[in-house]
MARBA-3410 file (N, C-alpha, C, O; in Angstrom, 1 decimal):
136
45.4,-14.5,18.6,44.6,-15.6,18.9,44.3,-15.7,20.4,43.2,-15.9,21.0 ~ 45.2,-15.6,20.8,45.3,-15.4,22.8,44.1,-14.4,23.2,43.2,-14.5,24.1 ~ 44.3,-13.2,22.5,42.9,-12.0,22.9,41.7,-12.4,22.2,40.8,-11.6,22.2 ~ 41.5,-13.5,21.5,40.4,-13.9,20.8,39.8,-14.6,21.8,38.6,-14.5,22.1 ~ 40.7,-15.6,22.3,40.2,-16.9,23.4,39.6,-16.6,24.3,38.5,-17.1,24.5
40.4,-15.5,25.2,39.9,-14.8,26.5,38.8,-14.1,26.3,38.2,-13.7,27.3 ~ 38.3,-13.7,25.0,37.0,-12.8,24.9,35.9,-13.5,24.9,34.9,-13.3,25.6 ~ 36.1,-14.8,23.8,35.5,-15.6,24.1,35.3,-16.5,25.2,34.3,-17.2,25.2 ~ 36.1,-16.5,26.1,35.8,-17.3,27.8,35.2,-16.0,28.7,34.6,-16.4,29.7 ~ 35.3,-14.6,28.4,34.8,-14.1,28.9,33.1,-13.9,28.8,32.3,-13.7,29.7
33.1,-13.9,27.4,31.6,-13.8,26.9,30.7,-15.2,27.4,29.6,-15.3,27.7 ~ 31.9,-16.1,27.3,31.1,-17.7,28.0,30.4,-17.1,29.4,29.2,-17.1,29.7 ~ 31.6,-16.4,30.3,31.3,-16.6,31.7,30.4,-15.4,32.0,29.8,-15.2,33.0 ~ 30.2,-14.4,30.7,28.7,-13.4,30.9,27.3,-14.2,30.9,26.2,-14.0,31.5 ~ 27.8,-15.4,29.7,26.3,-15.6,29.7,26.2,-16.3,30.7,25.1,-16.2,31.3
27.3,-17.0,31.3,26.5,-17.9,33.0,25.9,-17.1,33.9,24.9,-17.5,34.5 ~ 26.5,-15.8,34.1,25.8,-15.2,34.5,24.7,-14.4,34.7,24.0,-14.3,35.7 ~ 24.6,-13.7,33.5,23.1,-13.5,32.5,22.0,-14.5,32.8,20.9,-14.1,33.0 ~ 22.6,-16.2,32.9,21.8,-17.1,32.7,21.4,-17.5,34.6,20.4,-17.9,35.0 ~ 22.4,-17.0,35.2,21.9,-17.0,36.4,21.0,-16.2,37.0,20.0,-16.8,37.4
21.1,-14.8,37.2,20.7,-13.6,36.9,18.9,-13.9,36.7,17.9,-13.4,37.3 ~ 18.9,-14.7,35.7,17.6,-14.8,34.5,16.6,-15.9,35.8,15.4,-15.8,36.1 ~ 17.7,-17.0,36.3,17.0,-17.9,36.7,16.5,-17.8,38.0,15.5,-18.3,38.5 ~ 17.6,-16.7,38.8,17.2,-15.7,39.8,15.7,-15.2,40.2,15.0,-15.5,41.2 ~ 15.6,-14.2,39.0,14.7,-13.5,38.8,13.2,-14.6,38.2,12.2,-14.0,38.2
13.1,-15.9,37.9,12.5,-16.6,37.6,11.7,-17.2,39.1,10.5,-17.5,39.3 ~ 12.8,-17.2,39.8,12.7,-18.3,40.9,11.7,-17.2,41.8,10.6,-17.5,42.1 ~ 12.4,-15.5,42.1,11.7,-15.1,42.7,10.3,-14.7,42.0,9.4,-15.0,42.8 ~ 9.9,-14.3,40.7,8.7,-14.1,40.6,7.8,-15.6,40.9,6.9,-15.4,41.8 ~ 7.8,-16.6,40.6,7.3,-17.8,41.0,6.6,-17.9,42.6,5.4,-18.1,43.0
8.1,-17.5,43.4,7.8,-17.6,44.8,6.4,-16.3,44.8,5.3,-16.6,45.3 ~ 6.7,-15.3,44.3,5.8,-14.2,44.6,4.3,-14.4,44.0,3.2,-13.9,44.3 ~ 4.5,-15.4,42.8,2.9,-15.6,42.4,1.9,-16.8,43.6,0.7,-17.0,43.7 ~ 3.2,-17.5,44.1,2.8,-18.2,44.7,2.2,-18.2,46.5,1.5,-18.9,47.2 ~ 3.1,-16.9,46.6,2.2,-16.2,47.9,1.3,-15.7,47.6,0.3,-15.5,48.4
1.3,-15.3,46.4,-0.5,-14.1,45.9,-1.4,-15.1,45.8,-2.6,-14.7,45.9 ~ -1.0,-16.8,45.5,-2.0,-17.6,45.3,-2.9,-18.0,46.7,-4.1,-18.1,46.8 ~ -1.8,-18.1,47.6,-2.0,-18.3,49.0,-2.6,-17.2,49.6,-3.6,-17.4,50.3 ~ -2.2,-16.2,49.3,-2.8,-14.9,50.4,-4.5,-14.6,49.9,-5.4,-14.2,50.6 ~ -4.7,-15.1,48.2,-6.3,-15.1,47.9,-7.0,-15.8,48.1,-8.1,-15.3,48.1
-6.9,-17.6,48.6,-7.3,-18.5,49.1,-8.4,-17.9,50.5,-9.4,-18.5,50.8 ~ -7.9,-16.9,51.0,-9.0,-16.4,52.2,-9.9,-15.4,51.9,-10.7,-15.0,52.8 ~ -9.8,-14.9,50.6,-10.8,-14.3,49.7,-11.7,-14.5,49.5,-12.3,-13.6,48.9 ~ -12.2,-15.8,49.9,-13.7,-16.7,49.3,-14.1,-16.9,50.6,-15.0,-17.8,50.7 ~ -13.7,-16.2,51.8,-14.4,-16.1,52.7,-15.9,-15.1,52.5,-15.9,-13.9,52.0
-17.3,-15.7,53.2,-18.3,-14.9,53.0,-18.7,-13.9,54.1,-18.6,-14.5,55.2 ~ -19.0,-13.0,54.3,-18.7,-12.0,55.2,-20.4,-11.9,55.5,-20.8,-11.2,54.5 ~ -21.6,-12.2,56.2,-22.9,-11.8,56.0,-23.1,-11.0,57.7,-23.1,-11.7,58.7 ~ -23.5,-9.5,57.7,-23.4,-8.9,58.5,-25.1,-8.2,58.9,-25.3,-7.5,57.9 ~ -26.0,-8.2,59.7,-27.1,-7.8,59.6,-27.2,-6.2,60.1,-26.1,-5.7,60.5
-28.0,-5.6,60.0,-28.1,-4.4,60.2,-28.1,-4.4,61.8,-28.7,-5.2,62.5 ~ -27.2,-3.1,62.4,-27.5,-2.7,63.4,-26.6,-1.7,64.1,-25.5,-1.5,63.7 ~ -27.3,-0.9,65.6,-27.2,0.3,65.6,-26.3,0.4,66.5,-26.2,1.4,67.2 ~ -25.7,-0.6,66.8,-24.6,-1.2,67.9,-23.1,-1.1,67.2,-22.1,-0.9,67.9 ~ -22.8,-1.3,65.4,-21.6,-1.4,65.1,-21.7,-0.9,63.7,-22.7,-1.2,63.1
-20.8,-0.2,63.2,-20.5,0.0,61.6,-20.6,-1.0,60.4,-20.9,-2.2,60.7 ~ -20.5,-0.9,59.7,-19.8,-2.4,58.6,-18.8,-2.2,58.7,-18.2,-3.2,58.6 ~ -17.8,-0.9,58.9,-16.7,-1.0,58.9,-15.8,-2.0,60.4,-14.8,-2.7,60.4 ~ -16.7,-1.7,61.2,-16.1,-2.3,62.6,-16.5,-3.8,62.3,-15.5,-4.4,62.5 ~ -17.4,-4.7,61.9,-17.9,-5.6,62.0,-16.5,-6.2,60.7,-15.7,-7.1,61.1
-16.5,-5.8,59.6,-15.7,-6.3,58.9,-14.2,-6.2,59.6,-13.4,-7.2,59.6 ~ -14.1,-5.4,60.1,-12.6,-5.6,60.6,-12.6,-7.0,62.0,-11.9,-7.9,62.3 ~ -13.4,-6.5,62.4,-13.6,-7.8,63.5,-14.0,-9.0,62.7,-14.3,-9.9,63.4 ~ -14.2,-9.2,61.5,-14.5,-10.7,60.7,-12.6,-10.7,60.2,-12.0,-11.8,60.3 ~ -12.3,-9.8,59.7,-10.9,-10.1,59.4,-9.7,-10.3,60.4,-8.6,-10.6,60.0
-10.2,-10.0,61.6,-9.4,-10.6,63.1,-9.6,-11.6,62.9,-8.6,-12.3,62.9 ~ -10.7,-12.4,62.6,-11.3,-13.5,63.1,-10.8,-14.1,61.7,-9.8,-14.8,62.0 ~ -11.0,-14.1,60.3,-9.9,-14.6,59.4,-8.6,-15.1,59.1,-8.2,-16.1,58.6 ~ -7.8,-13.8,60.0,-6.3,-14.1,60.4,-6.3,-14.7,61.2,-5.3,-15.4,61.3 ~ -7.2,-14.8,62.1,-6.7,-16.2,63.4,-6.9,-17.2,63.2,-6.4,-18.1,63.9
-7.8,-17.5,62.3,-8.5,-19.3,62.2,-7.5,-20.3,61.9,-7.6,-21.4,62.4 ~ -6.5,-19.8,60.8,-5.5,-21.1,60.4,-4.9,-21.6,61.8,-4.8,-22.7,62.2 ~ -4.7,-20.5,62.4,-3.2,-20.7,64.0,-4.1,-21.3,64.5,-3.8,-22.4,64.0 ~ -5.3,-21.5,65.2,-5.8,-22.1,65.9,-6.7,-23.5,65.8,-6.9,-24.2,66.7 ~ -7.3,-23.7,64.4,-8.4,-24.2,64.4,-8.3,-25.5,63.0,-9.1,-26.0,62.2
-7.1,-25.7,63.4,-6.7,-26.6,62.0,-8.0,-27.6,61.8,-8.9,-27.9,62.6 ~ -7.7,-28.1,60.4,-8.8,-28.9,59.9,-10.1,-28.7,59.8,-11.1,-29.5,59.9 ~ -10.0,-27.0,59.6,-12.0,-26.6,59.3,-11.4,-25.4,58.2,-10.5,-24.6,58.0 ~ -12.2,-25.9,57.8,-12.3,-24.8,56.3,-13.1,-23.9,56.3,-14.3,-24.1,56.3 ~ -12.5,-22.7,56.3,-13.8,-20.7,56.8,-14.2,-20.7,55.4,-13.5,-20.8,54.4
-15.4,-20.6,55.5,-16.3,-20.4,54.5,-16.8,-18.8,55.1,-16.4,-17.6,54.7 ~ -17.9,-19.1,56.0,-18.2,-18.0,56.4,-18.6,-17.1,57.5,-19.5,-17.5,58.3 ~ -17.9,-15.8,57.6,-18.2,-15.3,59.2,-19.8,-14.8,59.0,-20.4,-14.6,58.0 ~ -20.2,-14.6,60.2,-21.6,-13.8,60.2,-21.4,-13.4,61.7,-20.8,-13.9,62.6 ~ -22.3,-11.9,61.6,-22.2,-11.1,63.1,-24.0,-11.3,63.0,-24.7,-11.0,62.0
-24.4,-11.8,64.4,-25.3,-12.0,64.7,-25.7,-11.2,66.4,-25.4,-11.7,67.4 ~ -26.3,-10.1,66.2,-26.5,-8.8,67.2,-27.1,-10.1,68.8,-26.8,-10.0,70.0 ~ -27.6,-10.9,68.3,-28.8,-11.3,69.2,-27.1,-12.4,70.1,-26.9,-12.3,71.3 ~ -26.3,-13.3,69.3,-25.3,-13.9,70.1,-24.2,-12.7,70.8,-23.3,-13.2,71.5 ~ -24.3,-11.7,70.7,-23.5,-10.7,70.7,-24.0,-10.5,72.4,-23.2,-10.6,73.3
-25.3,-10.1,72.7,-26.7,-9.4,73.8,-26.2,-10.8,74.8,-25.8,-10.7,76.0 ~ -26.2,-12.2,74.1,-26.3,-13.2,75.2,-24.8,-13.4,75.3,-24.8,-14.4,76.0 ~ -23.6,-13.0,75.1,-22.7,-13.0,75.7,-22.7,-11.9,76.6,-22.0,-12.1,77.6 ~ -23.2,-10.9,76.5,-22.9,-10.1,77.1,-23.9,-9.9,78.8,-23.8,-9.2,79.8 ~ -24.5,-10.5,78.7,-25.8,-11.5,79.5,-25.2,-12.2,80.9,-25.4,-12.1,82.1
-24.4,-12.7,80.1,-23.0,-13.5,81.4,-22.0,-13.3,81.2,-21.3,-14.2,80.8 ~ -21.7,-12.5,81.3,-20.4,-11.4,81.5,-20.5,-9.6,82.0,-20.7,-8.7,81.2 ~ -20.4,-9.6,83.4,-20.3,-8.1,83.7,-19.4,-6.9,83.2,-19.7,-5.7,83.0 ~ -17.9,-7.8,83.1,-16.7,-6.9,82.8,-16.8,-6.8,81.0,-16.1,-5.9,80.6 ~ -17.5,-7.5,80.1,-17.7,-7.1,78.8,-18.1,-5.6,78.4,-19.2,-5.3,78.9
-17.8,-4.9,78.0,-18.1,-3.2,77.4,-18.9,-3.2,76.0,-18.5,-2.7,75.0 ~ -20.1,-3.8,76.3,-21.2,-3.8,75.1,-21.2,-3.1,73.8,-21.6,-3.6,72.8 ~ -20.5,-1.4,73.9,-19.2,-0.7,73.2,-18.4,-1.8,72.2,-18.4,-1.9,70.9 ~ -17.9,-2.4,73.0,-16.3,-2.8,72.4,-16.6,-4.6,72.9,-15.8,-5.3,73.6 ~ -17.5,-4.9,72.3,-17.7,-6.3,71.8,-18.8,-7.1,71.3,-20.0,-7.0,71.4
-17.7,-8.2,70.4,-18.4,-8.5,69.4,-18.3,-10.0,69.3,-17.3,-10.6,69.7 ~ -19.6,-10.7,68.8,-19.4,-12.2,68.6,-19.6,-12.5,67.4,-20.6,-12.0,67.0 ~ -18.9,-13.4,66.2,-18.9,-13.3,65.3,-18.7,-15.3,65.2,-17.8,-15.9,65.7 ~ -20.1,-15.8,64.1,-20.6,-16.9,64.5,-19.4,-17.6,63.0,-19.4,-17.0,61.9 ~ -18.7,-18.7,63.2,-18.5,-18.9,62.2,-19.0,-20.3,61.6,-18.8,-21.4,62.2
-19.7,-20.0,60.1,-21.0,-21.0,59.9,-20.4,-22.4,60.2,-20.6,-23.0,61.3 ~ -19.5,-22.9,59.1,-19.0,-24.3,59.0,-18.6,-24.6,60.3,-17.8,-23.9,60.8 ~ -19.2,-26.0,61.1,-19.0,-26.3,62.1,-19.6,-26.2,63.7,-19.6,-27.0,64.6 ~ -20.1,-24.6,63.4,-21.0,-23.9,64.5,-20.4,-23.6,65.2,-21.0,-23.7,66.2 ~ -19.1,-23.0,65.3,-18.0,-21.8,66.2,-18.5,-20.3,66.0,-18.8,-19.7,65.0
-18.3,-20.1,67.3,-18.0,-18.4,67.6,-16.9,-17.9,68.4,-16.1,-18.4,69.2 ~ -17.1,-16.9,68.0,-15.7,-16.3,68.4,-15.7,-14.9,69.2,-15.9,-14.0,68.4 ~ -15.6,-14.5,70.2,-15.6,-13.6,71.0,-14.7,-12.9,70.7,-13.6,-13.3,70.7 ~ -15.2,-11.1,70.1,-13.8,-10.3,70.2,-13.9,-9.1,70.9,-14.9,-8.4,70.9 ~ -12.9,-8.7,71.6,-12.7,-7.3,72.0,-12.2,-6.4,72.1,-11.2,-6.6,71.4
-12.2,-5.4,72.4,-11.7,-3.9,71.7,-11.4,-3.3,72.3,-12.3,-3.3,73.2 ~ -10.3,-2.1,72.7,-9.8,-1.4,73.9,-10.6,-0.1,74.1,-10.9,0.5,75.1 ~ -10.9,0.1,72.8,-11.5,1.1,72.3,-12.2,1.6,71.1,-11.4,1.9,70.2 ~ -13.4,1.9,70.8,-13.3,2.3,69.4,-12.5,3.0,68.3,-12.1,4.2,68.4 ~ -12.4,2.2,67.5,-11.2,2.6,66.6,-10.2,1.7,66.8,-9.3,1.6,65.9
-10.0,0.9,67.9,-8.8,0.0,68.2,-9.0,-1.2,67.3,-9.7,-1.2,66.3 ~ -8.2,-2.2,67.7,-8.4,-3.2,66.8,-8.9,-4.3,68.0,-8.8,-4.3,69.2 ~ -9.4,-5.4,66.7,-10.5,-6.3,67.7,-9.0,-7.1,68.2,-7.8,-6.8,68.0 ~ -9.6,-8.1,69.1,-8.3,-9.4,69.4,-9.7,-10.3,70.1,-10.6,-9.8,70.8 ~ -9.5,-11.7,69.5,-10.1,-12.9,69.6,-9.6,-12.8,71.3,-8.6,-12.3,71.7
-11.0,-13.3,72.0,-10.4,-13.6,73.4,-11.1,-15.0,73.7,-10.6,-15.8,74.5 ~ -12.3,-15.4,72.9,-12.9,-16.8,73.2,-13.4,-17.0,72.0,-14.0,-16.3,71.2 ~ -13.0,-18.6,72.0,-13.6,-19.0,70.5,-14.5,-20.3,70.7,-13.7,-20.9,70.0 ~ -15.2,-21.0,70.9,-15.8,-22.5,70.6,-17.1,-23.2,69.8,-17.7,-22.6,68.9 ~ -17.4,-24.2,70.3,-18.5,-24.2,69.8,-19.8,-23.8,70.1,-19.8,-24.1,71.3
-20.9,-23.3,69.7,-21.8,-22.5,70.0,-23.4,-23.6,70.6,-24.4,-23.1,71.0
END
C-alpha cells in the first residue's frame, strides 16, 4: 500500500508539472501572437513613390522604412498612414543646403499632418538615418 501511495503522489506531482509546462508554453505563444499583432499594425502603412532617375524603389522604400521605425520614438500622437517621396521637396531641400550630397538624400513627405522628413546616407547602399523631421 506504501508503493501504491508514493506512485500515486508521484503521478499527482507529474501532472503539476505537465500542467505547468502546458501553461508555460500557453503564456509564451500568446506573448508571441501578441508581438506579431503589434509588429503588423505598421503594415497598413501606404508607401506612394513617383518615378525617378535620382533613386531606386529599392532605396526609396528603404528610406520610407527608416522613416517607419522612427515615427513611434519621436512623434507621439500622429498616426502613419502614409509616406510619399516627392523628387520636387527633395531638389528644394537640397536648394538650401550646400553640404547635402544630392546622391545620398532624400525627403520623404509624411501625409497625415504635413511632416517631412529628411534622410541621409553615407553612401549608396548604406542605410538612410532621419536627420530633420517637421512640418512642411
Amino acid at each position: 500500500m506504501g508503493n501504491a501511495w508514493a506512485d500515486f503522489r508521484r503521478g499527482g506531482e507529474m501532472n503539476q508539472r505537465i500542467e505547468k509546462e502546458w501553461m508555460m508554453k500557453r503564456a509564451c505563444a500568446f506573448v508571441l501572437a501578441a508581438a506579431l499583432c503589434l509588429s503588423l499594425t505598421a503594415c497598413g502603412v501606404k508607401y506612394t513613390f513617383e518615378e525617378t532617375g535620382r533613386f531606386t524603389q529599392e532605396e526609396m522604400r528603404a528610406a520610407a522604412d527608416t522613416v517607419r521605425r522612427e515615427f513611434p520614438r519621436g512623434w507621439a500622437g500622429n498616426r502613419l498612414k502614409e509616406i510619399i517621396y516627392d523628387e520636387a521637396r527633395t531638389d528644394r531641400a537640397l536648394e538650401y543646403s550646400t553640404w547635402l550630397d544630392p546622391e545620398n538624400t532624400i525627403v520623404m513627405l509624411i501625409e497625415n499632418g504635413g511632416w517631412d522628413c529628411t534622410l541621409v546616407r553615407d553612401s549608396k547602399g548604406s542605410e538612410w538615418r532621419v536627420i530633420s523631421h517637421g512640418y512642411c
